[in-house]
C-alpha positions in Angstrom: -11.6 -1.6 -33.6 -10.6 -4.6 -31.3 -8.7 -2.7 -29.0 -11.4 -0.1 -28.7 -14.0 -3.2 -27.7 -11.1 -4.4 -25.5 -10.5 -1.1 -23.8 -14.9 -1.3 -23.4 -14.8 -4.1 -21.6 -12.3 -3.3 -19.1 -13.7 -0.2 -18.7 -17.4 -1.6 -17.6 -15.2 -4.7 -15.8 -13.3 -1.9 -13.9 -16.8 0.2 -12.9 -18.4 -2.9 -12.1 -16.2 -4.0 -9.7 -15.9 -0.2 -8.1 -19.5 0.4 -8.5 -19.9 -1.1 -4.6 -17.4 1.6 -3.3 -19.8 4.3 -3.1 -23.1 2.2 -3.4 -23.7 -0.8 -1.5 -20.5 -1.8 0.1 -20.0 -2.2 3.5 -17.9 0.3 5.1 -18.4 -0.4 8.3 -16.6 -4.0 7.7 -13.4 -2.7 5.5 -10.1 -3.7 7.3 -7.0 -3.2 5.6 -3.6 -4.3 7.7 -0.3 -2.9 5.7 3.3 -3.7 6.8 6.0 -1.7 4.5 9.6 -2.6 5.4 12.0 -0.1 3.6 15.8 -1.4 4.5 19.0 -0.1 2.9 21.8 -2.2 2.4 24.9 -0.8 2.4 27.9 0.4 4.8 25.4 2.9 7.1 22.3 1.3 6.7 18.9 2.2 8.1 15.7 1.2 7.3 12.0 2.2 8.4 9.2 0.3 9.2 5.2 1.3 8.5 2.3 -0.3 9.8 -1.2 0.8 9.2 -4.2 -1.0 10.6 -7.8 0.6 9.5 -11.4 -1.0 10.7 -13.9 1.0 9.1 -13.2 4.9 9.5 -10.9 4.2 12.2 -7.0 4.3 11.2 -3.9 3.3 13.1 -0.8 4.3 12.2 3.0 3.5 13.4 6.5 4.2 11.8 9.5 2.6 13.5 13.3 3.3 12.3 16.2 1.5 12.5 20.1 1.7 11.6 22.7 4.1 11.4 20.5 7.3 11.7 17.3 5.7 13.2 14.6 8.2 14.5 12.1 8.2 17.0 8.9 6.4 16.3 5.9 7.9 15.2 2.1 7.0 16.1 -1.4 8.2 14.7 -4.7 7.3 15.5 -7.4 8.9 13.7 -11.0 8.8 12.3 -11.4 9.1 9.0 -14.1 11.1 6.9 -16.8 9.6 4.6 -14.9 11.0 1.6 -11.9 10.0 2.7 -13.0 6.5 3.7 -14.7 6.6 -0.2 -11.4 8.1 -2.0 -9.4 5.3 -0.4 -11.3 2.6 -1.3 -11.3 4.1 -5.2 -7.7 3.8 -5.3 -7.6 0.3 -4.1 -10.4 -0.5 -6.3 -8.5 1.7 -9.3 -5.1 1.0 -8.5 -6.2 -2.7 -8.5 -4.9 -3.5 -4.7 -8.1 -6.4 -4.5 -6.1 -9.1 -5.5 -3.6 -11.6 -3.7 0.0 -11.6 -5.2 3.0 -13.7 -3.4 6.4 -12.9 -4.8 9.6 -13.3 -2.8 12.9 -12.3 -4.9 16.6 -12.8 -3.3 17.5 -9.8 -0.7 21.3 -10.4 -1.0 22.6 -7.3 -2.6 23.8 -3.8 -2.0 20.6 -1.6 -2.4 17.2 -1.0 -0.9 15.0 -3.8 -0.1 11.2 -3.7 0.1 8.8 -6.2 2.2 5.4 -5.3 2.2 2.3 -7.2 3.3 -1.1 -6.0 2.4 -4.5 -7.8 3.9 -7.6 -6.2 2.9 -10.9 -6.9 3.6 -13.9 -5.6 2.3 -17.4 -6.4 0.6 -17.7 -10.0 1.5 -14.2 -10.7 -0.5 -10.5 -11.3 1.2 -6.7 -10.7 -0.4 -3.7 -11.0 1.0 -0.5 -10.0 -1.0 2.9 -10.2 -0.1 5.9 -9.1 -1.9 9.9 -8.9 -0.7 12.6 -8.1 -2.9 15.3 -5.4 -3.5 13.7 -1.9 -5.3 16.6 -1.4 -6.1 20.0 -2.5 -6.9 23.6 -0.4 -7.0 25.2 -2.5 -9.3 22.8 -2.4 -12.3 20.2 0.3 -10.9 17.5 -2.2 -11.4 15.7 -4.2 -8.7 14.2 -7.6 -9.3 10.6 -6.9 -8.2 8.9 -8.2 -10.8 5.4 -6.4 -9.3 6.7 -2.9 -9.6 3.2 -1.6 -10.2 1.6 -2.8 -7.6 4.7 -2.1 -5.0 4.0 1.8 -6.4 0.4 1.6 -6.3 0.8 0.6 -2.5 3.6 3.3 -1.8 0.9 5.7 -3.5 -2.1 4.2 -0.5 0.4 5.0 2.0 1.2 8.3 0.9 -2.5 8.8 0.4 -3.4 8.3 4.2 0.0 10.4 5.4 -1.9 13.0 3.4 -5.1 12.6 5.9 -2.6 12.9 8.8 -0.8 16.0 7.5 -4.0 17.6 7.1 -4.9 16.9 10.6 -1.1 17.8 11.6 -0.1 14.7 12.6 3.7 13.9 12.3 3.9 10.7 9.3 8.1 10.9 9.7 
């Protein structure tokens, strides 16, 4: 029975706080600025670099590479739909992105390494998280991220707008 009430009240804490993504937020004033650095460390190493940059509707998108194999860069501007502009802002708001988290972890192994920073503006309230650390390790198969969760939920907003540009067929890598 507790858990039940427990599960209750993050349930109505959870549409509370999402009940302003298709109400009353504003839209027009939702800014979100990502930086994801994926770097591998090891003999050929490469890495790739994504920035998106959205005010409003209106989404920028750039991917640089780097290293061994390193690609051409890619850039994307588009506008984006009501509904998409709507399902975005659910998965931040379900995915639990409005909240500032800092965690820096040692970079000094074989392996891949993650930095991401994510700024997001939007109804009157600011975060800005920030996260480095190895994803990844090759000696134990483990990384030391200790906010795996929200490093996925992030890599799952990314691959949510490279959907929007596919559908539009725009390059995304």
């Amino acid at each position: 029975m507790r858990q039940l009430v427990s599960l209750l009240v993050i349930l109505l804490s959870l549409l509370y706080h999402c009940s302003n993504v298709q109400s009353n937020g504003d839209k027009k004033n939702f800014l979100l600025n990502l930086k994801y650095v994926d770097v591998e460390h090891s003999k050929d190493s490469n890495s790739a670099s994504t920035m998106v940059k959205i005010k409003g509707r209106d989404v920028y998108y750039k991917i640089n590479y780097g290293g061994f194999h390193a690609g051409k860069p890619i850039e994307n501007r588009f506008q984006m739909t009501d509904s998409e502009l709507i399902k975005l802002l659910a998965l931040i708001c379900v995915k639990q992105l409005m909240k500032s988290i800092q965690e820096k972890e040692s970079t000094n192994y074989l392996g891949n390494e993650i930095r991401l920073t994510l700024i997001i503006t939007f109804d009157k309230k600011n975060v800005t998280s920030k996260i480095s650390g190895m994803s990844f390790i090759f000696r134990n198969n483990k990384g030391n991220i200790t906010n795996k969760k929200y490093v996925k939920s992030v890599g799952l907003l990314l691959s949510t707008i490279k959907d929007m540009m596919y559908k539009r067929g725009m390059k995304t890598h």
